[in-house]
N, C-alpha and C positions, 0 to 999 in steps of 0.2 A: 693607307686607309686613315681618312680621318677621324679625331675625336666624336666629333659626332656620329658617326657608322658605326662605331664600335658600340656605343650607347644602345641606338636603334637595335643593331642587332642582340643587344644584351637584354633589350626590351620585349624584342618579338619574338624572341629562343630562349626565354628562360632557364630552362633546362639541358641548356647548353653550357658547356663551360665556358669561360672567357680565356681559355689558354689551358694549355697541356703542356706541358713540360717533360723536355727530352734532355740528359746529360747528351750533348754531343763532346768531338775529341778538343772541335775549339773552344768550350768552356770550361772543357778540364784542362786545359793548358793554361788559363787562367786563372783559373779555380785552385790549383796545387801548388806553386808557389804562394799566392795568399793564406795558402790555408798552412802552409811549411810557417810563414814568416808568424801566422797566431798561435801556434803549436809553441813556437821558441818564446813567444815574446810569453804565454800566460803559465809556462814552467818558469821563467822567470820573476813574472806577477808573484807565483805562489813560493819561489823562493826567498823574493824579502820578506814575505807574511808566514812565513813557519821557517824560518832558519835553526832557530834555534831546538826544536822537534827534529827538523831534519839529520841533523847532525849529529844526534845521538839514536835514529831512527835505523833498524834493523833493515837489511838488503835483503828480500827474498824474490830469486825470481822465480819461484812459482805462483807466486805473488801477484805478480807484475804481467806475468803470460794471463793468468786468468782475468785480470782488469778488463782489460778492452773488450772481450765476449761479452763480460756483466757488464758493461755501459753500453756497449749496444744493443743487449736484450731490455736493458732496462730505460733507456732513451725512449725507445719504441715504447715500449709498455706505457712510460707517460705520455705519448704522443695519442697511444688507446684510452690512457686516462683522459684524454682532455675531450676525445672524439665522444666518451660516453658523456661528460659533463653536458656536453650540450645535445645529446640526445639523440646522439649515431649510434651505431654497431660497428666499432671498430674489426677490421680484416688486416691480417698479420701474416709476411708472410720472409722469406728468405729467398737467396740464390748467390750466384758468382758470378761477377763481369770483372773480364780483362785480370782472371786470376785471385778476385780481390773477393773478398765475402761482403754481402752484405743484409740488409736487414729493414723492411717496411712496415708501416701502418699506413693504412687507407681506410676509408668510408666510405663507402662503393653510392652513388646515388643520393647522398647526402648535400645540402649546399650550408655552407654555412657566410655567416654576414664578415667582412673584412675584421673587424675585432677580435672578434672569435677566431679566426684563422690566427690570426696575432700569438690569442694567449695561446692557441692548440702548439703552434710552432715553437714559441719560446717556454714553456713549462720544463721540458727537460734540461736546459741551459740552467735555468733557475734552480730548480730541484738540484739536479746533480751538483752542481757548482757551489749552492749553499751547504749540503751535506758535506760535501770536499772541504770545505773551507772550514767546516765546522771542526773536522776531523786533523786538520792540520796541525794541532796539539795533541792528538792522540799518536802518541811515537810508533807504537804497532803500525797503523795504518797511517801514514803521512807519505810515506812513497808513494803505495797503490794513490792514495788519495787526490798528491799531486797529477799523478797520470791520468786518473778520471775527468781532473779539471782541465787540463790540456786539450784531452782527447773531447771533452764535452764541447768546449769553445772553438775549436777548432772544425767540429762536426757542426758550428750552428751555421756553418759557411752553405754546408750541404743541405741545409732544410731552407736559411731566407735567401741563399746564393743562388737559389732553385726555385725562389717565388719572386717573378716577377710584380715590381712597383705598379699597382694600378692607381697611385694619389694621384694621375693625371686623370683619371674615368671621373665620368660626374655622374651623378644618382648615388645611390647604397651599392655598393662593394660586395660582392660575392664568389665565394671561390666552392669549385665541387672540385672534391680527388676523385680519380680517376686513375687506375692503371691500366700499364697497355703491353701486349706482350707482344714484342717483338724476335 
């Protein structure tokens, strides 16, 4: 299909999305080693940048268990923060594939302009990542801290690694979420 069809039809279906997005297994095959290799390399980021916190930073791992549920109840929540900014009703929702848990925000019938999709997607990269970093001289919290930054960078795979590039699309850019229950 050419660029131009896809136009057209973005023109006379507005209300159409321009893509839905499916995890299949051959993107997660993809997808899991890049996201292994950002995992290693931004615990390492946060290692030059708080070593010294580190190292005199208490081990709890109860700590460390509850990290990862709070950053992904709270990724989401700003992924709902961003959907209200611009003037959705964010829908939140859970389940388990392939064992694993996980965790959404959508905006059922909402379209918003390619920018806006932008800040909606990267807000929680930002937020988390800045509070982590912030916290990494806080000795109490610099473990959890570092986990959150790891685990936040590493999940940004899963939110832009899962929205296709439309800078080839000409006109204004628009993306509607959309779930689908398979």
């Amino acid at each position: 299909m050419g660029r131009w069809n896809i136009y057209v039809m973005a023109v006379q279906n507005p209300d159409q999305p321009l893509w839905t997005f499916r995890l299949t297994s051959g993107l997660t095959a993809r997808l899991v080693p890049l996201t292994f290799v950002l995992f290693v390399a931004s615990i390492a980021v946060y290692l030059l940048l708080a070593r010294q916190s580190l190292a005199a930073a208490p081990f709890s791992v109860p700590a460390l268990v509850l990290t990862i549920p709070l950053v992904m109840v709270v990724h989401e929540a700003l992924h709902g923060l961003g959907f209200l900014m611009f003037g959705g009703r964010p829908k939140f929702g859970a389940g388990i594939k392939g064992a694993m848990p996980y965790f959404f925000a959508t905006c059922p019938g909402k379209r918003f302009a390619w920018g806006r999709t932008l800040i909606i997607g990267a807000l929680p990269l930002v937020v988390i990542d800045v509070v982590a970093l912030a916290l990494a001289g806080y000795r109490p919290l610099a473990v959890p801290a570092m986990l959150a930054f790891a685990v936040t960078t590493r999940a940004r795979w899963g939110t832009y690694g899962s929205s296709p590039s439309s800078s080839r699309l000409p006109g204004p850019r628009c993306l509607r979420t959309r779930t689908s229950r398979r």
